[in-house]
N, C-alpha and C positions, 0 to 999 in steps of 0.2 A: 654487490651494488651499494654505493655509498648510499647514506639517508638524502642529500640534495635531490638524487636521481628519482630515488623513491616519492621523493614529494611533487616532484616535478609532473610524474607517471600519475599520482595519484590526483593530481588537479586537471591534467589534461581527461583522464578517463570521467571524473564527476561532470568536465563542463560538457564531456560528448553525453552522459546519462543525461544530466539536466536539459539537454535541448532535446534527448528524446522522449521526454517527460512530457516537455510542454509540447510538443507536435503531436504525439500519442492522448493528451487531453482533448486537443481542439478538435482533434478526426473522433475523437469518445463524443464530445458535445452534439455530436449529428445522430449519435446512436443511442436510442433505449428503452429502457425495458421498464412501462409504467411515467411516471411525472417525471425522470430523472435519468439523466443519462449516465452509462455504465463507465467506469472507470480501466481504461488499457494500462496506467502507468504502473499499476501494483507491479509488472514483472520488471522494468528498470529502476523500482524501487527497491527489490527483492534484491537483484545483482547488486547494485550498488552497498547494498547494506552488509552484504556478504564480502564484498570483495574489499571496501574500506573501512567497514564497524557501522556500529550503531550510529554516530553522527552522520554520516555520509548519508543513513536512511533517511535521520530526521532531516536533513537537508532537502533531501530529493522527497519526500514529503511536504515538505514547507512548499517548495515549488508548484508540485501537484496542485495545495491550498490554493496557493494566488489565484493561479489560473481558474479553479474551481470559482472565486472569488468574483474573479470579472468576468466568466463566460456564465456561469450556471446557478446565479443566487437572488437573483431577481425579487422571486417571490419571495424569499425570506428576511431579505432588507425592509421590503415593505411592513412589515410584520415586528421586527426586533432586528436593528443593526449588529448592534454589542455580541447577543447571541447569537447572528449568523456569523462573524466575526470568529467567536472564540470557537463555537462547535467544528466548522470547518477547519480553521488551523491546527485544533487539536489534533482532530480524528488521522487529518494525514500526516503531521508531524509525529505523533506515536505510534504510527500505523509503522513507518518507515524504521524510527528508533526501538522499536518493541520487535517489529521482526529483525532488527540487526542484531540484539540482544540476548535475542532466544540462540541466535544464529552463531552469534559469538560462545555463548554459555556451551553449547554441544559442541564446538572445535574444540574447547578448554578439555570437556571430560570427556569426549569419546576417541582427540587422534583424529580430527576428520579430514585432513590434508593426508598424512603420512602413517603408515603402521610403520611403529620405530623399529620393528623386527625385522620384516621382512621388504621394507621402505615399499609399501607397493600402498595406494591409494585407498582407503576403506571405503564400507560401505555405507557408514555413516554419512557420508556426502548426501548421500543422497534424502538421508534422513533429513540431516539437518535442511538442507532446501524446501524438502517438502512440510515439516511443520515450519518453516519464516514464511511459506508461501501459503500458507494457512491462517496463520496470526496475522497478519497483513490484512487481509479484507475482514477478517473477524472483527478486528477493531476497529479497523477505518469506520464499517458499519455498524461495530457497538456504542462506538462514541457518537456516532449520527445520532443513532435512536434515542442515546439518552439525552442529550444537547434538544434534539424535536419535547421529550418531556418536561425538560426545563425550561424552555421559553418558547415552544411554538404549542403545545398540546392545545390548548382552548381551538385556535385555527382548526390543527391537523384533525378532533374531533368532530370537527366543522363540516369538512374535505370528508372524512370518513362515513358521515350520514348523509352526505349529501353522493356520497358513491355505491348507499345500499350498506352499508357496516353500522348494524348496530352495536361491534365492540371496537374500542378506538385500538386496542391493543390487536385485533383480528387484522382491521385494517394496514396497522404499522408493518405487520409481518409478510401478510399477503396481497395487499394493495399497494402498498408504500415503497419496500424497498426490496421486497424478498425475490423479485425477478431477477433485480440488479446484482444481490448478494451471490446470490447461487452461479450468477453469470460469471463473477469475479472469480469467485473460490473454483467452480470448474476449470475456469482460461487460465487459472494459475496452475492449479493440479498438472492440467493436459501438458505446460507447458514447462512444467516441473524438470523432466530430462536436456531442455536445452538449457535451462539456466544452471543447470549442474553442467556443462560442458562452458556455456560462458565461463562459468567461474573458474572450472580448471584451466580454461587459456589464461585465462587475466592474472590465476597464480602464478603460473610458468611462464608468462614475459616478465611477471613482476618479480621472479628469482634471478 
């Protein structure tokens, strides 16, 4: 397959991810767990990162961001623009670029398409999905947490005494965001064997 074709494949597959990104955010924006609604896109974030690299992640990250931007930041414009700005775009543009990365670095050394011996699929496949499918909501929600300490904490202190948390740090984990985290990191986990099966189709149209 010529590189036109390949690129042709590879813009058509981001723009059908990227619009299940943004349809997968707005049905998230109804659901969740604590002040904030839980995030569905990490798993077309995950494929895509696997299937076109680390950019493709950070892309389809960036996306995520926007939408996160106009449907679910309300309260934190009011509070600090700048900082809801940068926190949000970070958390899911590296959320997306860091699991493509991880993702990329384990094909390089482990063979994870092909055993060049016996050409049969390894099992590191399945590795590698499952830690991109890990590092994904880790980050997405470790970059939240620190982004809340650098320009929202006086607030979220605020929020956290006024919810019965006398530690603003107890609060951030188990009041703030740790329903949504666990929620993410599980829905990935669980859903860890189909994004291995995406990916091996998406290789093998794409050979």
């Amino acid at each position: 397959m010529n590189k036109k074709s390949v690129n042709v494949r590879m813009i058509a597959g981001l723009s059908i991810l990227t619009a299940v990104v943004v349809v997968l955010q707005l049905l998230g924006s109804f659901i969740r767990f604590g002040p904030f609604s839980i995030s569905l896109v990490l798993i077309p974030i995950v494929v895509g990162a696997a299937l076109y690299g680390k950019w493709a992640g950070a892309w389809l990250g960036f996306v995520f961001s926007v939408v996160v931007l106009i449907m679910d930041a309300a309260a934190f414009y009011a509070i600090n623009i700048f900082g809801t700005v940068a926190t949000v775009v970070l958390k899911g543009t590296l959320a997306g670029f860091l699991a493509g990365l991880v993702y990329d670095l384990l094909k390089k050394w482990a063979f994870i398409f092909k055993n060049q011996e016996t050409g049969k699929e390894s099992w590191q496949i399945n590795l590698g999905v499952v830690i991109a499918a890990i590092v994904c909501p880790v980050i997405n929600t470790g970059i939240f947490l620190l982004g809340c300490l650098i320009f929202f904490l006086p607030t979220i202190r605020s929020w956290g005494a006024d919810a019965g948390y006398a530690n603003v740090g107890a609060y951030m984990i188990y009041g703030f965001v740790g329903g949504n985290f666990l929620f993410e990191l599980l829905f990935n986990l669980i859903l860890s064997p189909t994004i291995v099966q995406i990916i091996r189709i998406g290789k093998r149209n794409a050979a």
